[in-house]
C-alpha positions as CSV (number, residue, x, y, z in Angstrom):
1,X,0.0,0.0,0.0
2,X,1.1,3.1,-0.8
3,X,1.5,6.6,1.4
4,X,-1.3,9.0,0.9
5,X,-1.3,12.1,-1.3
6,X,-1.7,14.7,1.2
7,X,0.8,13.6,3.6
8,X,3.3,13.8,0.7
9,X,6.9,12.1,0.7
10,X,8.5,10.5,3.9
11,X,11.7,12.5,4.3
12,X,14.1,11.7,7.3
13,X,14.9,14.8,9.3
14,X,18.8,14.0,9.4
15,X,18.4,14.0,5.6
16,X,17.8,17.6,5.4
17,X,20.7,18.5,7.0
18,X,23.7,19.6,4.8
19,X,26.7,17.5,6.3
20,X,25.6,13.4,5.9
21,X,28.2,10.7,6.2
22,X,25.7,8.1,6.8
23,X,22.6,7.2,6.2
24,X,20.3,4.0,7.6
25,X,17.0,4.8,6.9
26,X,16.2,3.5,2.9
27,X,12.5,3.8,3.4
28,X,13.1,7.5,2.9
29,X,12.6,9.5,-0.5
30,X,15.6,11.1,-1.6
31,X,14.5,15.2,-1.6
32,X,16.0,17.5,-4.0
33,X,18.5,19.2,-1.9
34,X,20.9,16.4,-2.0
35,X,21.7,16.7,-5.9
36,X,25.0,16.5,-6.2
37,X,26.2,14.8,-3.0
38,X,27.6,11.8,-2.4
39,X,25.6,9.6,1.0
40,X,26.7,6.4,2.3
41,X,23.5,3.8,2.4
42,X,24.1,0.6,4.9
43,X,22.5,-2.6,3.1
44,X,22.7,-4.4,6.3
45,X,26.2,-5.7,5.9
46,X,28.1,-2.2,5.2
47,X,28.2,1.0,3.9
48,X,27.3,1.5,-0.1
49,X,28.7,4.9,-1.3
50,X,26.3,6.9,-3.7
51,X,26.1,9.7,-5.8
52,X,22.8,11.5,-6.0
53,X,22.0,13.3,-9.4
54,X,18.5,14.5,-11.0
55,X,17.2,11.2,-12.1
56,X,17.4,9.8,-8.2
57,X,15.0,12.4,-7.0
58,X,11.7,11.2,-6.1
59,X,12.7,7.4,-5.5
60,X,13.9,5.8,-2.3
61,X,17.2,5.7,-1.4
62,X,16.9,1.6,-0.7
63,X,16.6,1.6,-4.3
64,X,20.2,2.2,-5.0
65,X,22.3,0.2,-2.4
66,X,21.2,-3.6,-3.1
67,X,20.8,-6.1,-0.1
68,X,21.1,-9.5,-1.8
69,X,24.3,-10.5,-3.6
70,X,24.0,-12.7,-6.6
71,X,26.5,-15.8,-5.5
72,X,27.2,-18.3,-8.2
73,X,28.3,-21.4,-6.6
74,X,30.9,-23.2,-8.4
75,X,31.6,-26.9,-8.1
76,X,35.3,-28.3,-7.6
77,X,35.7,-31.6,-8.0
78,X,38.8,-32.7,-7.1
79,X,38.6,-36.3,-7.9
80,X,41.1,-38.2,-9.7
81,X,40.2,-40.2,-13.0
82,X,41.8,-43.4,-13.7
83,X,41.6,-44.9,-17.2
84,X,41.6,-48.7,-17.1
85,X,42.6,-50.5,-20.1
């Protein structure tokens, strides 16, 4: 479900301050004041640098520092093959 009209976007108050290292809440809209700036997002492991430019305003900042890392699994075998004649 989405937020209603009238209350408009969800905006942390530390995000409208002009000096931010880092940043936890991604449920926040990124406002127009941070164009420009580079913000730190945590992802839940560590800290994903960003740079915030015209085309990010609007959407949430969870948008832009993935969670889930795409882990290909590779298999070793290390077995030893014997040819028998």
């Amino acid at each position: 479900m989405s937020r209603s009209y009238w209350k408009g976007p969800f905006i942390e108050k530390s995000l409208l301050k002009k000096k931010i290292k880092k940043i936890w809440s991604r449920k926040s809209v990124i406002p127009s004041t941070l164009i420009g700036c580079y913000i730190n997002v945590y992802n839940g492991k560590n800290f994903k640098k960003i740079f915030i430019n015209r085309e990010k305003v609007g959407f949430k900042i969870g948008e832009f520092s993935l969670t889930r890392t795409c882990g290909v699994k590779i298999k070793k075998d290390n077995k030893i093959i014997s040819k028998k004649k």
